[in-house]
C-alpha positions as CSV (number, residue, x, y, z in Angstrom):
1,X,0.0,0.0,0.0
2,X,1.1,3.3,-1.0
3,X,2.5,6.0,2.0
4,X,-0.6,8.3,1.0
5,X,-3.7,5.7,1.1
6,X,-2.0,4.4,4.2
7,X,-2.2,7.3,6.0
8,X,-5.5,8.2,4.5
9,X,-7.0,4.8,5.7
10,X,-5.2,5.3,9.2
11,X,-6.9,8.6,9.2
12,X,-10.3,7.6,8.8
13,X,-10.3,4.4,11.1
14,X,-8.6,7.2,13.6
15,X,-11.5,9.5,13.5
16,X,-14.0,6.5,13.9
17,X,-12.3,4.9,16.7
18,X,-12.7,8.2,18.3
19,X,-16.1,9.0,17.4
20,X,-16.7,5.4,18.8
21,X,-15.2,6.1,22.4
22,X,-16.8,9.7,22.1
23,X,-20.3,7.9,22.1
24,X,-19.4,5.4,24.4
25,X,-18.2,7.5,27.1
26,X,-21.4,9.6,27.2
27,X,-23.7,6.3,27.7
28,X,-21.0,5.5,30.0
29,X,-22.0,9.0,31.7
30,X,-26.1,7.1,31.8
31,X,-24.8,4.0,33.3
32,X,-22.6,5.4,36.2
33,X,-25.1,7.3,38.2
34,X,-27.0,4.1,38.4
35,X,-24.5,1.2,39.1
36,X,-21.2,3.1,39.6
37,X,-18.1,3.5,37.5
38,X,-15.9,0.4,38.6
39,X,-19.4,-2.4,37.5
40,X,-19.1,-0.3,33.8
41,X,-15.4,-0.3,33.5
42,X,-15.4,-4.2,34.0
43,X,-18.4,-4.6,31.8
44,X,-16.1,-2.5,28.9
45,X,-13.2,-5.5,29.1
46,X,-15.7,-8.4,29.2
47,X,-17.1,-7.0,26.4
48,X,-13.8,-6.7,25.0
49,X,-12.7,-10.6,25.6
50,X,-15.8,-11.7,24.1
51,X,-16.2,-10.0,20.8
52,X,-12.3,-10.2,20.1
53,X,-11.1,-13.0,21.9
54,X,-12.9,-15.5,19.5
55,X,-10.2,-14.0,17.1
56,X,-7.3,-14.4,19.1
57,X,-5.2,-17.6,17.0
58,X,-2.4,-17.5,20.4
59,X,1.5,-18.7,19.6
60,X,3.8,-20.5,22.0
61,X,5.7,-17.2,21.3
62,X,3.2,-14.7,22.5
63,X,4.0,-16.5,26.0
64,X,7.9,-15.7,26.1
65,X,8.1,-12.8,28.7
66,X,9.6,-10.3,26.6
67,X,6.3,-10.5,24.6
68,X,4.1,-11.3,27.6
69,X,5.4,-7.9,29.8
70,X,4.0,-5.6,27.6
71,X,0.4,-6.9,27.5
72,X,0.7,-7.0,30.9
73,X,1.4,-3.8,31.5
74,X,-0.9,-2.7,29.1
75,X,-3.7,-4.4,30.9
76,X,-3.0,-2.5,33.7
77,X,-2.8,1.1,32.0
78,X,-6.2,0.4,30.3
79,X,-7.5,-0.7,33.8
80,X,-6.2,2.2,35.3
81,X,-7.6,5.0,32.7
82,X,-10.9,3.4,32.2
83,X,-11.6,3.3,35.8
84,X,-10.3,7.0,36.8
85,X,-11.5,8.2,33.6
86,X,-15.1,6.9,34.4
87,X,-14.9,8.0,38.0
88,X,-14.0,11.9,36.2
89,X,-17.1,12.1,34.4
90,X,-19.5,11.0,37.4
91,X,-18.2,14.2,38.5
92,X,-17.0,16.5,35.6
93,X,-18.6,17.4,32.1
94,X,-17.6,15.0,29.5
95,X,-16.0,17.5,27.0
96,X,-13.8,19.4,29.5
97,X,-12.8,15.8,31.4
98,X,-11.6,14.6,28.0
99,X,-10.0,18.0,27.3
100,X,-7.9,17.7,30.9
101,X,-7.3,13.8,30.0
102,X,-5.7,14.9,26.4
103,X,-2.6,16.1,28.5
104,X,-1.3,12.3,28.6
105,X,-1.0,11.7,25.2
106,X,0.1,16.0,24.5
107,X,2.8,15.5,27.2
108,X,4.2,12.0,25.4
109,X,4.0,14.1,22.2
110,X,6.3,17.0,23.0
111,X,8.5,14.9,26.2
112,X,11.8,15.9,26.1
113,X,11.3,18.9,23.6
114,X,13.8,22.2,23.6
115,X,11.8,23.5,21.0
116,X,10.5,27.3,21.9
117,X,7.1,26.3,20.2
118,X,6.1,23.5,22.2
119,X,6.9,25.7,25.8
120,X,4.4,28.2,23.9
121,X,1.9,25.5,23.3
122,X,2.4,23.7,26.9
123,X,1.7,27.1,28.1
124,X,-1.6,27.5,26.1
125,X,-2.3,23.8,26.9
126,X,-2.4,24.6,30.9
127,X,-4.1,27.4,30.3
128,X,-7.1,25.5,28.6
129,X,-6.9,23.2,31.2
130,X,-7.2,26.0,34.1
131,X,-10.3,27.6,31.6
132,X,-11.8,23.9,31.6
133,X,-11.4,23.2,35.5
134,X,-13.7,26.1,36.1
135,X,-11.5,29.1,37.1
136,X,-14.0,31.8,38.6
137,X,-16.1,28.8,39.5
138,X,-16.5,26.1,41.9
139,X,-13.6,23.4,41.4
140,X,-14.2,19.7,41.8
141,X,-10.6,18.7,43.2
142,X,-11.4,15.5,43.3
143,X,-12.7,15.0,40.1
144,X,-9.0,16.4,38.8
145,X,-7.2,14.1,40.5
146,X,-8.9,11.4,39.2
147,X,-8.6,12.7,35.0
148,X,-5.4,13.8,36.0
149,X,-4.7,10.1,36.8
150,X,-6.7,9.1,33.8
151,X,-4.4,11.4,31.9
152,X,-1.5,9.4,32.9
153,X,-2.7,6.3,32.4
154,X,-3.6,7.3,28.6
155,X,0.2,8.4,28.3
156,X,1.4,4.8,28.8
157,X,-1.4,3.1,27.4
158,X,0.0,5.7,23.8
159,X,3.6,3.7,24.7
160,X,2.4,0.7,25.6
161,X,0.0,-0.4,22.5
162,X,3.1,1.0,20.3
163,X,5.5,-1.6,22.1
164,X,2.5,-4.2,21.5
165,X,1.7,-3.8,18.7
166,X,4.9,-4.9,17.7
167,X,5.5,-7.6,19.9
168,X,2.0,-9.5,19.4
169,X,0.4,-8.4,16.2
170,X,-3.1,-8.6,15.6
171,X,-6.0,-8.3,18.2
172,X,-3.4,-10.5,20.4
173,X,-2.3,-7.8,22.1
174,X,-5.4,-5.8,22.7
175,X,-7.3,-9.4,23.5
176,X,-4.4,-10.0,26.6
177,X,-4.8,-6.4,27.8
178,X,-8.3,-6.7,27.9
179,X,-8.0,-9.7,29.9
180,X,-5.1,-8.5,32.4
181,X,-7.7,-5.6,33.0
182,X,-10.5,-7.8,33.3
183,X,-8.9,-9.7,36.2
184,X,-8.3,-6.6,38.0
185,X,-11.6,-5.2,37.9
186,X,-14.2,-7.6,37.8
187,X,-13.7,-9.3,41.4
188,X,-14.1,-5.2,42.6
189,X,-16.9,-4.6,40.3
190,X,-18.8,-8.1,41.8
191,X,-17.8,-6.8,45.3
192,X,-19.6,-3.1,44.9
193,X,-22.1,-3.6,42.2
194,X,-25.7,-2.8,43.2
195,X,-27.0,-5.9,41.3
196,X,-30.7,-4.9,42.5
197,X,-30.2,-2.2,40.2
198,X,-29.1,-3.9,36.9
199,X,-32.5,-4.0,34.3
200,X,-32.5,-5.6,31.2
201,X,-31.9,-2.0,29.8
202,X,-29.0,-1.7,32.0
203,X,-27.3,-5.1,30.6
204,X,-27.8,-3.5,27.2
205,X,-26.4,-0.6,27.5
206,X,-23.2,-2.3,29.6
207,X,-23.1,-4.4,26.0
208,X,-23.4,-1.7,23.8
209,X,-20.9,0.6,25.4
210,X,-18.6,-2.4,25.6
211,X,-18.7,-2.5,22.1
212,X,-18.4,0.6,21.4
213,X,-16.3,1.8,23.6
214,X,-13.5,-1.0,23.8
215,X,-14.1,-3.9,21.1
216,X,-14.0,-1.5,18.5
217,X,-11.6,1.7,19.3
218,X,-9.0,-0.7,20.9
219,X,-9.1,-3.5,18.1
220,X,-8.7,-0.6,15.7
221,X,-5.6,1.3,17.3
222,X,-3.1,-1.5,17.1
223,X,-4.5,-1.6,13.3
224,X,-4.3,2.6,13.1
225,X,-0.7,2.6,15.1
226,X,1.0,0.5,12.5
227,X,0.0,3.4,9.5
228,X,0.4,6.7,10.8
229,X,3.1,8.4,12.2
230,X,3.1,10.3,15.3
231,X,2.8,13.4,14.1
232,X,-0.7,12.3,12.2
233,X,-1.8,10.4,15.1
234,X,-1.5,13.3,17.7
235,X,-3.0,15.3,15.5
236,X,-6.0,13.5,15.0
237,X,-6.1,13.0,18.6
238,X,-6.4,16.2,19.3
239,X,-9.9,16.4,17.9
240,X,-11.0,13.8,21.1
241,X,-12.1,16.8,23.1
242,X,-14.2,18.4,21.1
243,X,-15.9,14.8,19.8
244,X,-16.2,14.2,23.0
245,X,-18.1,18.1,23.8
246,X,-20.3,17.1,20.9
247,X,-21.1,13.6,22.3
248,X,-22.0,14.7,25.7
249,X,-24.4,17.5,24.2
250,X,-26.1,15.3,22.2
251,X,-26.7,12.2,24.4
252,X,-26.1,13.8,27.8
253,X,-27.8,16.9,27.5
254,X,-24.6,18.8,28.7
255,X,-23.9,22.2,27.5
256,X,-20.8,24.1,28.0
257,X,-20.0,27.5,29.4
258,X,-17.9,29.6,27.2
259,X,-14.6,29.7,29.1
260,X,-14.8,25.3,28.9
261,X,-15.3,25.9,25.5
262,X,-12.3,28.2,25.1
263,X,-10.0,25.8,27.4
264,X,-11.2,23.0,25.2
265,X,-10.2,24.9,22.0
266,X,-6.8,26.0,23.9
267,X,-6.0,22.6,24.4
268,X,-6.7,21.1,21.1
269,X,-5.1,24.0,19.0
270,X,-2.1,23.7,21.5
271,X,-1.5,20.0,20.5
272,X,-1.8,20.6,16.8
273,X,0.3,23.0,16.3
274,X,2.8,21.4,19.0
275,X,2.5,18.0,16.6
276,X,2.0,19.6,13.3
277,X,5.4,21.6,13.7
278,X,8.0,18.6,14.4
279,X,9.9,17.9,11.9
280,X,10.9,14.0,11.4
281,X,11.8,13.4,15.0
282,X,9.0,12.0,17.3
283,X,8.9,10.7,20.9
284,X,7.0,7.7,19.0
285,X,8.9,4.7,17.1
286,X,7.6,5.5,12.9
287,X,4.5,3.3,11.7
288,X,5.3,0.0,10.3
289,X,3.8,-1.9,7.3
């Protein structure tokens, strides 16, 4: 495949992928009030097993540690963000938690930078994020701990799906995260769930935002990873925020102030320009074929 259709194919599944966790995240925003956010973030990787681990053709290899670690690792990154991630938007608008969570994945981006531009757009970056966290306002603390966390999390999970992709191609890697991430949540999510609450409406939208919010973003990044560099990729990441404003209007109802909106904006123009302005040097490895 040509360097151009690559990337143009990349693109495309990029912006689905995020559309798909977009929508997911604000049924997600449904669910939680009902059930809580550690029964939904288990529900996401049982989902996950089940639609791709059908797929899954395991090697002897696969096993060998230095293949095994990263999965492992990466189960516990995606455990880690879904969880603090969910537990943010039981307490924060989705559009401005997913603005604050875009500083994992800005901050791998630009790590280690000298550049003049990137301080300029860190700078306009944290000042979004101030703008989003409700400056004049009342400030959920807690709520920015917990993206802030998420954040993190999404950093290494960037690094970590890289590294995996590599090491166990196909859905292997995404299919053994989701199951290292499983184990860690469901015996919590069985311990806390309110199971007088679950309805048959409940266990549908569990499914759907399984689907949509794991099975189909996470089999598609190890596919997306492998096709566009990291300057392309950060880019297109950088929409996420605004997707995910769109998302929470529409399905959630929620509307944002015009200082979120602004921080939003801050933070997404900040990482473009940050990523579109590198020039053949990135903090990720270069797509392979």
């Amino acid at each position: 495949m040509s360097m151009p259709r690559r990337e143009l194919v990349g693109a495309l599944t990029q912006f689905v992928a995020e559309v798909s966790v977009a929508f997911g995240s604000s049924l997600a925003g449904r669910v939680i009030p009902v059930i809580g956010a550690v029964p939904v973030a288990a529900a996401r990787q049982l989902v996950l097993i089940a639609v791709l681990g059908p797929f899954w053709r395991p090697k002897r290899s696969d096993f060998l540690w230095r293949n095994l670690w990263p999965a492992l690792a990466l189960g516990i990154a995606l455990a880690s963000m879904n969880l603090f991630f969910y537990f943010a938007i039981s307490r924060m608008d989705l559009g401005v938690t997913v603005a604050i969570e875009y500083l994992g994945p800005f901050a791998v981006a630009i790590a280690g930078s000298r550049r003049l531009i990137d301080a300029v757009c860190a700078l306009l970056a944290a000042a979004g994020v101030v703008l989003c966290s409700g400056i004049g306002g009342p400030v959920d603390v807690l709520g920015l701990v917990f993206v802030l966390c998420a954040a993190a999390a999404w950093a290494a999970y960037i690094l970590l799906t890289r590294r995996v992709a590599h090491s166990l191609p196909r859905l292997g890697g995404a299919t053994m995260a989701g199951i290292v991430s499983a184990i860690i949540l469901v015996p919590i999510a069985c311990v806390v769930a309110p199971w007088g609450a679950f309805t048959g409406r409940i266990w549908v939208l569990l499914l759907v935002l399984g689907v949509i919010s794991s099975a189909i973003p996470y089999s598609l990044d190890s596919f997306v990873l492998r096709r566009l560099s990291a300057r392309l990729y950060g880019i297109l990441t950088a929409l996420a925020p605004a997707i995910a404003a769109v998302a929470g209007f529409l399905v959630l109802g929620q509307r944002l102030t015009v200082l979120e909106a602004v921080g939003i904006a801050l933070v997404s123009v900040a990482a473009i320009v940050a990523v579109a302005s590198q020039r053949g040097s990135s903090t990720f490895p270069e797509p392979i074929d």
